[in-house]
C-alpha positions as CSV (number, residue, x, y, z in Angstrom):
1,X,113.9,9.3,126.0
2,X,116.2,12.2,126.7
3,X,114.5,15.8,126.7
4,X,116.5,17.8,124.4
5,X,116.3,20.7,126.5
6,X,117.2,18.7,129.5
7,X,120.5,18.7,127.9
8,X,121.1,21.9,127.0
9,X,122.5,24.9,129.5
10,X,120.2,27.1,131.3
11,X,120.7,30.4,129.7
12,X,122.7,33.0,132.3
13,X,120.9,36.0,133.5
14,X,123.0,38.6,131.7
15,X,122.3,36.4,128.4
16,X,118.2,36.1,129.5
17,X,118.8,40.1,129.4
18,X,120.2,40.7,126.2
19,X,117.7,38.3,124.8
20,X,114.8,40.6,126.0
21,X,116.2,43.3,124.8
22,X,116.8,42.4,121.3
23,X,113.4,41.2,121.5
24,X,111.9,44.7,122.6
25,X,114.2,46.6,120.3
26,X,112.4,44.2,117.1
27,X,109.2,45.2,118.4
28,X,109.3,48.4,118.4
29,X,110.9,48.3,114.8
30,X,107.8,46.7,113.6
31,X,104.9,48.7,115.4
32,X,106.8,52.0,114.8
33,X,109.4,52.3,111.5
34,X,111.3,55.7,112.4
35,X,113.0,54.3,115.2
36,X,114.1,51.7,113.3
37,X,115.6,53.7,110.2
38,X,114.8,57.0,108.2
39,X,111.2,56.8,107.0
40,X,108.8,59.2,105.0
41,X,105.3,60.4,106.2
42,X,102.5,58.6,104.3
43,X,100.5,60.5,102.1
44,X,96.5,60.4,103.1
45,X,95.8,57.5,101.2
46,X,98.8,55.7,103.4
47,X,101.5,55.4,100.3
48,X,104.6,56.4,101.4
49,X,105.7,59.5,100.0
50,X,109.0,59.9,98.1
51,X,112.1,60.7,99.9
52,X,113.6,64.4,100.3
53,X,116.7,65.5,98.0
54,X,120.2,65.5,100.3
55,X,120.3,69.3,99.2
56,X,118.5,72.3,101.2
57,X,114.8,72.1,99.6
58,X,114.1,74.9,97.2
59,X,110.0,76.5,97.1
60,X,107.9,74.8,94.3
61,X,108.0,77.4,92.0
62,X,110.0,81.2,91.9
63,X,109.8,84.7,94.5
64,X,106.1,85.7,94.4
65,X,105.2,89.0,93.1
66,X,102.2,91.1,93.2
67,X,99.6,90.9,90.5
68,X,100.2,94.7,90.1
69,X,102.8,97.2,91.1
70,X,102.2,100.3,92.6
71,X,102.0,103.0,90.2
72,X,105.3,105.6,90.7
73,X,104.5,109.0,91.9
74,X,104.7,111.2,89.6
75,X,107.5,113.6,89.2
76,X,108.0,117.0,91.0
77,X,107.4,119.7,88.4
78,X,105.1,117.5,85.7
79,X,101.3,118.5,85.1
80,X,100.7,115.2,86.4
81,X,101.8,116.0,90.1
82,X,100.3,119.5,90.0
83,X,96.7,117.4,88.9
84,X,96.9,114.6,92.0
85,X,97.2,118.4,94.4
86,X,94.2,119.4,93.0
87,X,90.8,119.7,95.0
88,X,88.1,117.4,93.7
89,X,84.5,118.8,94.0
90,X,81.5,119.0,92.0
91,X,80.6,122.3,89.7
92,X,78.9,125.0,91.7
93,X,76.2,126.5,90.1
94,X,76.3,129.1,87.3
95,X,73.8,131.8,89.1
96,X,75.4,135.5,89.0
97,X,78.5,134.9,86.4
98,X,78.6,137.4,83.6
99,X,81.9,138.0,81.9
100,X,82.0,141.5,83.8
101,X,82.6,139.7,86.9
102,X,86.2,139.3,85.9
103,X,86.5,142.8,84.5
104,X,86.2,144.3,81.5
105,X,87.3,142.7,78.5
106,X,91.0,143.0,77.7
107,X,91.7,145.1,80.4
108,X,95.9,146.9,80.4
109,X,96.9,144.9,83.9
110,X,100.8,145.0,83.4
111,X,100.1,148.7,82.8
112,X,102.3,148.4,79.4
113,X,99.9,150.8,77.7
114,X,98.3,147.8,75.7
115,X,95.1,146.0,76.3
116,X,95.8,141.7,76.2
117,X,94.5,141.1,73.8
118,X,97.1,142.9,71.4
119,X,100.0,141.5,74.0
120,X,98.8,138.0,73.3
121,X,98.2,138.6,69.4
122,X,102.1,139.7,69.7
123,X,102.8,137.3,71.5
124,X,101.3,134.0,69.0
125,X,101.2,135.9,66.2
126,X,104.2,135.7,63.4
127,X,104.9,137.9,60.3
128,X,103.0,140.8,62.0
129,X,102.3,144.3,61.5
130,X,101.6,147.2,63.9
131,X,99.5,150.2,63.5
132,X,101.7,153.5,63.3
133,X,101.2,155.7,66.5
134,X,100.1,153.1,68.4
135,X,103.5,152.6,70.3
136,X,103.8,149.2,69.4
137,X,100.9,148.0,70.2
138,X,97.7,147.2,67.9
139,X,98.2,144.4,65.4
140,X,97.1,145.1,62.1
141,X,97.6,141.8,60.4
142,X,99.8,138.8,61.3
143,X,99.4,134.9,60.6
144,X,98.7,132.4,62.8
145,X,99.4,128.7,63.7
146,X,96.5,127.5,65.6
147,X,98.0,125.4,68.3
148,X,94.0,123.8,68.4
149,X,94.0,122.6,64.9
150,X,97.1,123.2,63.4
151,X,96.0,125.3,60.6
152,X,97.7,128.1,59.2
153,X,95.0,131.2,59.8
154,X,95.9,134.8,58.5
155,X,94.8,137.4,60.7
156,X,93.3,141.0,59.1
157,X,92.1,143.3,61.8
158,X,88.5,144.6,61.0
159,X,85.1,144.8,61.9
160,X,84.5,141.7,59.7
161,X,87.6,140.0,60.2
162,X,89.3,140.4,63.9
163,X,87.0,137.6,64.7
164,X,89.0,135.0,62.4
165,X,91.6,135.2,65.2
166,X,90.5,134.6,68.9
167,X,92.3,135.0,72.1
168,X,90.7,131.9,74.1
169,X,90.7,131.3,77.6
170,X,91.9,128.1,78.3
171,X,90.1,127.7,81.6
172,X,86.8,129.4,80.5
173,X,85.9,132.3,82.7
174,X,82.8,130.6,83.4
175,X,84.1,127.3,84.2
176,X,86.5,129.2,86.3
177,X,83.5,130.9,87.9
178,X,81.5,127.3,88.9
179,X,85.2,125.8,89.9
180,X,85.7,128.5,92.8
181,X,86.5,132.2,91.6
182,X,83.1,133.2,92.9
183,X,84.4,133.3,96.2
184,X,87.5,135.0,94.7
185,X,88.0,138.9,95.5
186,X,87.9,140.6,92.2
187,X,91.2,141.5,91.7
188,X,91.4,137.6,91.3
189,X,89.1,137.0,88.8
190,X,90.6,140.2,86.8
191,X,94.1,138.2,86.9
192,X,92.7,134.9,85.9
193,X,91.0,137.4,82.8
194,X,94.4,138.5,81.6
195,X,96.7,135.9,82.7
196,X,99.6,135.6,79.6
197,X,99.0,131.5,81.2
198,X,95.4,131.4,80.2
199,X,95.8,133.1,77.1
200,X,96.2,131.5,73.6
201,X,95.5,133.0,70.4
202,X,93.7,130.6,68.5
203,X,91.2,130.2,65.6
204,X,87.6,131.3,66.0
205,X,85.8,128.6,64.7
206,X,87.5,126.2,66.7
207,X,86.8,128.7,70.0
208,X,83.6,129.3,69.7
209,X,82.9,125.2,69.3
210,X,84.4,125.0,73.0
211,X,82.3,127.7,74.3
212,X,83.4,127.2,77.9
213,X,84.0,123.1,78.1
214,X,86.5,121.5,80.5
215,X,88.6,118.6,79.8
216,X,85.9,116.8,79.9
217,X,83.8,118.0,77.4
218,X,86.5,119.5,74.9
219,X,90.0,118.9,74.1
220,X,91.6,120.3,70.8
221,X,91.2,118.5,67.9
222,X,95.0,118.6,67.0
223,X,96.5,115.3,69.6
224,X,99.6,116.7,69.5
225,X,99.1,119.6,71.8
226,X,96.4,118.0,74.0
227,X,99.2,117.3,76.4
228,X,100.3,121.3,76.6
229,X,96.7,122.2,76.4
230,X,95.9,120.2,80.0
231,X,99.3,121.3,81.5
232,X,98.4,124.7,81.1
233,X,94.2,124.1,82.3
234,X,96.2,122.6,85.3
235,X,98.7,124.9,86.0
236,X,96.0,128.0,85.8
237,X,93.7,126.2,88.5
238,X,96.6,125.5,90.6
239,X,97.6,129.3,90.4
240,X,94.3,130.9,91.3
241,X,93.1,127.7,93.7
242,X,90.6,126.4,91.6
243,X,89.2,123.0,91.6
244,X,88.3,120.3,89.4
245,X,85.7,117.9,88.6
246,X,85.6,113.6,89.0
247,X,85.6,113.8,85.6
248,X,87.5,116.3,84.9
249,X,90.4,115.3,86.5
250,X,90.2,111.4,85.3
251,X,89.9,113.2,81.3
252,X,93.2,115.2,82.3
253,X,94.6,112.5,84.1
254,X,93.9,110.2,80.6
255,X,95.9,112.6,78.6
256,X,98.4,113.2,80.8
257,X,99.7,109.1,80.8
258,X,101.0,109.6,77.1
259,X,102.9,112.5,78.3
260,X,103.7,111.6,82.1
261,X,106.4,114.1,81.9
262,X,105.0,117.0,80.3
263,X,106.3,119.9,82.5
264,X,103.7,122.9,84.4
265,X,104.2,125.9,82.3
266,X,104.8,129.1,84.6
């Protein structure tokens, strides 16, 4: 019987070549796919994963962005920037103040002939009258808009009835005292007395319930001027180099965010 293969031509040796070849070139196909076309990673769990879009891929979701911005400074010339320049310290003790520390009361320092408290009663008071031969100075009656409450108080000077009207100091002396005048020379603590700034002409009821409270104890009872009412506490302690209390400064600093640009009066 004929062998089949008997009758068939040995291969050449280029042809035995290209045979091996094609057979090397298959195996490696099977034992490793990405030289044998495009293929995708498996995922862990050995599934192929999905191929890419043709297009440049775009992140999963949009520009991150912080949780919180950074609050803006604030601006040059507000309360608000005059309060972050402030020193932070705790109140020194009240040993040794007495109101004559910072002279006597309602002393003539712009040498006008008229003690402050007449200039500041001139000043917030409307409709008023002067005493004859005074030069222009002593009010005799007048009526008031008390920027604390917003009441309408009318003002009769007298024994009994000066009192009605008071001209507050809006950084109380002896806050002023435990916040760094002690170490002030006197002629200091005289200014910070009679300061036009630190003056306001206000009812007496409502003065004598803020005795001598910081922001953080008292704030006037009319909202409205709570913002002008900080400015000015601010503006005085920046002036004469004061400080302020943690919790002063974070009651101001409350106040001062409904009004971020409520200017420093001068």
């Amino acid at each position: 019987m004929t062998r089949i293969d008997a009758l068939m031509p040995a291969p050449s040796p280029s042809r035995r070549a290209w045979l091996l070849a094609c057979g090397l070139l298959l195996l490696v196909g099977l034992v490793w796919p990405g030289l044998a076309g495009t293929a995708h990673p498996a995922d862990p769990a050995g599934r192929p994963s999905p191929p890419s879009s043709s297009g440049p891929s775009a992140p999963a979701s949009g520009p991150s962005s912080p949780s919180s911005s950074p609050a803006a400074a604030p601006r040059a010339g507000t309360a608000l920037a005059a309060l972050a320049g402030l020193p932070v310290k705790g109140r020194a003790p009240r040993t040794g103040y007495a109101r004559e520390q910072f002279a006597p009361a309602w002393s003539d320092t712009d040498h006008n002939g008229c003690d402050t408290r007449n200039d500041v009663l001139r000043r917030d008071l409307t409709a008023y009258t002067l005493k004859a031969g005074t030069h222009g100075c002593v009010v005799l009656r007048g009526t008031l808009h008390d920027p604390y409450t917003g009441d309408t108080v009318a003002f009769v000077r007298g024994r009994t009835t000066s009192s009605r009207v008071q001209v507050d100091h809006v950084v109380a002396l002896s806050d002023a005292w435990q916040k760094g005048a002690q170490q002030l020379p006197a002629a200091r603590r005289t200014a910070i007395a009679n300061d036009p700034l630190n003056l306001l002409a206000v009812g007496g009821s409502v003065n004598q319930g803020k005795s001598d409270g910081d922001a953080a104890t008292w704030l006037p009872p009319r909202r409205s001027f709570r913002c002008a009412y900080v400015a000015r506490q601010v503006a005085v302690k920046q002036r004469y180099g004061l400080w302020v209390t943690a919790a002063e400064r974070d009651a101001v600093r409350r106040v001062l965010t409904a009004c971020p640009g409520q200017p420093l009066p001068r």
